[in-house]
C-alpha positions in Angstrom: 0.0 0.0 0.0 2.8 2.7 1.1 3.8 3.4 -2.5 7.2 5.0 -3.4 6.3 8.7 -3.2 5.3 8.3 0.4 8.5 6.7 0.7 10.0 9.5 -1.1 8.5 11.7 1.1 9.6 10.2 4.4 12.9 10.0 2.9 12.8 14.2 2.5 11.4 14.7 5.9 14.5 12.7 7.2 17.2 15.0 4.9 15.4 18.0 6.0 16.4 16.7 9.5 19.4 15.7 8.6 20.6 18.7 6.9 19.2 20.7 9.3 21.8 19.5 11.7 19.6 17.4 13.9 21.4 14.1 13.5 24.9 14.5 12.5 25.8 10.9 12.1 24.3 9.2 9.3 23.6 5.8 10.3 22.1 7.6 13.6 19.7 9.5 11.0 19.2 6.6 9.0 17.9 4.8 12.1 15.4 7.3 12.8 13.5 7.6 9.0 13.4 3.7 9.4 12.0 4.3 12.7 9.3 6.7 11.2 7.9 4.7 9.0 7.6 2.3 11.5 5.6 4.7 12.9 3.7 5.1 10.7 2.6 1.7 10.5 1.4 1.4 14.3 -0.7 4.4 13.1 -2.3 3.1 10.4 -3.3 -0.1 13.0 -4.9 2.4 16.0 -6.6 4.0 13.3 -8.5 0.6 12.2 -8.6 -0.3 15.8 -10.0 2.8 17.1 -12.9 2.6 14.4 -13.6 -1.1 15.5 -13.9 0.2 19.5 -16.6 2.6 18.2 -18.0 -0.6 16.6 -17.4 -2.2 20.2 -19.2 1.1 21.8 -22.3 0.9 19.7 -23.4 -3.3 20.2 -22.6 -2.7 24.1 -25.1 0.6 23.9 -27.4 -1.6 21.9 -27.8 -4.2 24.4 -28.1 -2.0 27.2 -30.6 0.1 25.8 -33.2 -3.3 25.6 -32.8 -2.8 29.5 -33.9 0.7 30.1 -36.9 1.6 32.1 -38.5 2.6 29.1 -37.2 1.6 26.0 -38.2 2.7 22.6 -39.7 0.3 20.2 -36.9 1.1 17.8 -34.2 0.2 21.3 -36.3 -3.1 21.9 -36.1 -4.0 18.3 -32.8 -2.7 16.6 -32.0 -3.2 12.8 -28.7 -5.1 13.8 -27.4 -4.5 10.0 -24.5 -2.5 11.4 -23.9 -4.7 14.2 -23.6 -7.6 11.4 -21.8 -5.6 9.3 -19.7 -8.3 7.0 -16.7 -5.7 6.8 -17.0 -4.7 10.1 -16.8 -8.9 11.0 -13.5 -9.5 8.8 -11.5 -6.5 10.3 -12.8 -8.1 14.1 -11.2 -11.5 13.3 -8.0 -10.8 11.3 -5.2 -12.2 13.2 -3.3 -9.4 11.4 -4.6 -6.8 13.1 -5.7 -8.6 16.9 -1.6 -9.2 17.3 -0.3 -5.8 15.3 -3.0 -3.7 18.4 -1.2 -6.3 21.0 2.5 -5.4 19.5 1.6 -1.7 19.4 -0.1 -2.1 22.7 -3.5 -0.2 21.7 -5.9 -0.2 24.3 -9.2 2.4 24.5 -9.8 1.9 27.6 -8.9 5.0 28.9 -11.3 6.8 26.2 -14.7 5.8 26.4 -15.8 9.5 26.4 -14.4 10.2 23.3 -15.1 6.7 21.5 -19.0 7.7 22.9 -18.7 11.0 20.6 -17.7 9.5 17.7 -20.3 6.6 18.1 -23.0 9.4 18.6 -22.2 10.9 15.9 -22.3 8.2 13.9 -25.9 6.9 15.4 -27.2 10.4 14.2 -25.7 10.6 11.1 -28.5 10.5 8.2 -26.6 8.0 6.3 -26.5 5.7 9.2 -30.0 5.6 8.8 -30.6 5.3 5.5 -28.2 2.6 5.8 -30.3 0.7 8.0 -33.3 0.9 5.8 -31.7 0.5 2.1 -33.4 -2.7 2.0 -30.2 -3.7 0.5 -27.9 -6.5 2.1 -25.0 -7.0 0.1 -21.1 -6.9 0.8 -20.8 -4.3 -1.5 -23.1 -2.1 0.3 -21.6 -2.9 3.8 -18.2 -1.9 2.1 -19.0 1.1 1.0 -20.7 2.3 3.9 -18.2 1.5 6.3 -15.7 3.6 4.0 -17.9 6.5 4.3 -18.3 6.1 7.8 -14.7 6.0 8.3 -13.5 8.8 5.6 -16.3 11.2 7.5 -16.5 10.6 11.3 -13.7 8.2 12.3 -10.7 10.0 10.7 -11.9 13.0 11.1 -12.7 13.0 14.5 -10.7 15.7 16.4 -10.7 12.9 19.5 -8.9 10.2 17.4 -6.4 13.3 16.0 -5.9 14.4 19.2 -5.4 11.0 20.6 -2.4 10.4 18.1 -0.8 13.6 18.7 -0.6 12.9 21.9 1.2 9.6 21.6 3.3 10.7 19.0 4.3 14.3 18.0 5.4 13.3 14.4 2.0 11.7 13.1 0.6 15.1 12.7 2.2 15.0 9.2 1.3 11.6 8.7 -1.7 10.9 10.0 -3.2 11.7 6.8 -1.6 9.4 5.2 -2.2 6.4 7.1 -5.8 7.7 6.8 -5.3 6.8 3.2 -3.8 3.8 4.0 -7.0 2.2 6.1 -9.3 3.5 3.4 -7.6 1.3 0.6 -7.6 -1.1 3.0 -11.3 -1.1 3.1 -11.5 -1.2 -0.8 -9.3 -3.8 -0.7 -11.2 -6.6 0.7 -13.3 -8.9 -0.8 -16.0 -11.5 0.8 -13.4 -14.3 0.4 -11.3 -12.7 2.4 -9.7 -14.8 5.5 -9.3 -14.0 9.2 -5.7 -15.7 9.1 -4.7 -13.5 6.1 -2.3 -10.6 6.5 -4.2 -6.9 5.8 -2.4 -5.5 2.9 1.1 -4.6 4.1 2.3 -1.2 4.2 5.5 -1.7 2.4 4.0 -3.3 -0.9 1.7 -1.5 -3.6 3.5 -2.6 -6.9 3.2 -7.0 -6.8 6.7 -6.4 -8.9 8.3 -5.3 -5.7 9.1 -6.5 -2.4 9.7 -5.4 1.3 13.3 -6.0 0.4 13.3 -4.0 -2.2 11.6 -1.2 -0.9 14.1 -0.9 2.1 16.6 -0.8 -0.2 15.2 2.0 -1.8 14.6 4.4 1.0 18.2 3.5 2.7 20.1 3.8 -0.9 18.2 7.5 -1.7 18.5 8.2 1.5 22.6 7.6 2.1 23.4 8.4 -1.8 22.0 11.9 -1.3 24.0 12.1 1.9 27.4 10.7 0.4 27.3 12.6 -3.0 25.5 15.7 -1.7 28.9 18.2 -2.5 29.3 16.7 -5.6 25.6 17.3 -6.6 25.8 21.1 -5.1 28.3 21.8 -7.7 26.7 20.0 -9.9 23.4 22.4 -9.1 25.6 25.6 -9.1 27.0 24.9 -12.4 23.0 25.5 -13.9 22.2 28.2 -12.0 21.3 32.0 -13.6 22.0 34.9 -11.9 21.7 32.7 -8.6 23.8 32.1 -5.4 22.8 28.6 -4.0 22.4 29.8 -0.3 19.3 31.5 -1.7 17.3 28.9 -2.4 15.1 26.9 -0.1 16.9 23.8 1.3 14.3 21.7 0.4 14.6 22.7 -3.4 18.2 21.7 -2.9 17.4 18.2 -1.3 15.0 17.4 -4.1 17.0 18.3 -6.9 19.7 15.5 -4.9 17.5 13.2 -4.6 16.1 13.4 -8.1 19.9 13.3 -8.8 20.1 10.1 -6.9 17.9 8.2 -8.7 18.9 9.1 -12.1 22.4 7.7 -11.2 21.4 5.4 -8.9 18.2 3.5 -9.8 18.7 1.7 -13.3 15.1 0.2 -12.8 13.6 4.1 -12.4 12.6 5.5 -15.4 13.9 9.2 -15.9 10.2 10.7 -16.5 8.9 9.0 -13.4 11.9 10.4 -11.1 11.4 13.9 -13.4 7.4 13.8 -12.4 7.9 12.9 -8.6 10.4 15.7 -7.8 8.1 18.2 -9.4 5.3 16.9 -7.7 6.7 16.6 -4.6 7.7 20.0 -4.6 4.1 21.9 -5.1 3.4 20.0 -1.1 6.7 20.9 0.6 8.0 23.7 -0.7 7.9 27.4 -2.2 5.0 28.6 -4.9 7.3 29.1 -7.9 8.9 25.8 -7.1 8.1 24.0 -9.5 8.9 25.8 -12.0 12.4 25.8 -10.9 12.9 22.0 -10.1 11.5 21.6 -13.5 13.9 23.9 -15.5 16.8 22.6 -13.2 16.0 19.0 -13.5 15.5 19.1 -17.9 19.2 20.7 -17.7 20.6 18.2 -16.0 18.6 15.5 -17.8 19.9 16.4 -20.8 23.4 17.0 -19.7 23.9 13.8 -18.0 22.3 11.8 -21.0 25.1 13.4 -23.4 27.5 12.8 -20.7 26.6 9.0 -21.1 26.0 9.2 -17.5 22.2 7.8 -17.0 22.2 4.3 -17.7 18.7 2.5 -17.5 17.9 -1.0 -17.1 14.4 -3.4 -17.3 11.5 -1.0 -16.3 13.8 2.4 -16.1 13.7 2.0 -19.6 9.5 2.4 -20.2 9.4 5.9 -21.3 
């Protein structure tokens, strides 16, 4: 699921850092982007889990309203659709996720007040409702409504963001992201899906890759852009107009590196993908005009390298 530009990205935060003087040691440096992504991971599972404790929240509240003094007709007979939600039933029993909450050591229990928000919101929600009396009952249906339910109340809830700031001071950047994450998820499953099959991991989207091969990836970008990064400055200088490099944003600088990186680097990266990354990346993380810049500096050095003989492209880094 965690494709390469989110990889990409984590690899820039930990440069930024880096460069920035926090971490002066490499391997030190390198420990903590691992680490992060890591991180990221145990998000991605309290965000599932925390969604499932609402589910939790809403059967006990079901139950116990049967036993109030005076109960509703609609509390003594409730349309347990939700409660049997087929979705909501596969995420409960996955192995995958009952031992990754026990490694992570997620517990709610020290929340109730905010899980009940989140589940009252739910309750009240119009398409809750109309859920409940679709007159539908397909997997298809329950899929789809529990990605709605999730997209508008559960990751959005200022308790669960709050919660996760809280316990870790870096997921404000990424909690979107894993929010992503458990979304595909969702989309992901199918009715055949088993209880002792692992959820989608993190570290694959592409079936032609591997965890391996992903680690690779982020430590190679990450220490090649360390190791080469005065070569690459001058490198960067040398294509500059009317331009002192102390002038432009570090994280210009660290993008046009990496990007540098992987031309040289990554025979199995085709250039246009590599060009099309760094100039999206920069519109999210750095300066208006940007873009334009990283563009103009990257087609220079594209087309300097490639009559320098220096880009050499292998298997898929040839696909134009």
């Amino acid at each position: 699921m965690l494709g390469r530009r989110h990889f990409r990205i984590k690899v820039l935060q930990g440069l930024y850092a880096y460069f920035q003087g926090g971490e002066p040691r490499m391997e030190i440096a390198e420990k903590h982007l691992l680490t992060s992504i890591d991180k990221l991971t145990e998000l991605y599972f309290i965000q599932l889990s925390f969604f499932l404790e609402v589910m939790d929240f809403y059967i006990r509240w079901t139950e116990e309203a049967k036993n109030k003094f005076y109960p509703t007709y609609e509390e003594l007979n409730p349309v347990a659709k939700f409660i049997n939600n087929q979705v909501v039933a596969q995420l409960r029993e996955n192995e995958d996720l009952i031992s990754s909450c026990k490694k992570y050591k997620i517990s709610w229990t020290e929340e109730q007040d905010n899980v009940r928000k989140v589940y009252q919101r739910i309750r009240e929600a119009k398409e809750h409702r109309d859920y409940l009396y679709s007159g539908e009952n397909s997997y298809k249906e329950d899929q789809e409504f529990v990605a709605r339910m999730l997209k508008k109340y559960i990751l959005r809830s200022p308790e669960l963001q709050y919660f996760c700031e809280e316990r870790s001071i870096h997921w404000v950047d990424d909690f979107e992201v894993a929010s992503t994450f458990v979304l595909k998820t969702i989309r992901l499953l199918t009715p055949e899906f088993s209880s002792m099959a692992p959820l989608p991991s993190l570290l694959i989207k592409d079936p032609e890759f591997d965890v391996k091969e992903e680690h690779q990836f982020i430590v190679e970008l990450f220490r090649r852009t360390i190791i080469h990064s005065e070569e690459f400055e001058e490198q960067i200088k040398g294509r500059l107009k009317n331009w002192e490099i102390d002038r432009i944003a570090l994280t210009d600088i660290i993008l046009l590196k990496m990007a540098l990186v992987e031309f040289l680097y990554f025979p199995t990266i085709p250039v246009k993908v590599t060009l099309n990354e760094y100039i999206e990346l920069s519109k999210h993380f750095s300066t208006a005009k940007s873009k334009l810049f990283i563009n103009g500096i990257l087609d220079k050095m594209v087309s300097d390298l490639i009559e320098e003989d220096r880009i050499h492209k292998t298997g898929r880094g040839l696909i134009n």
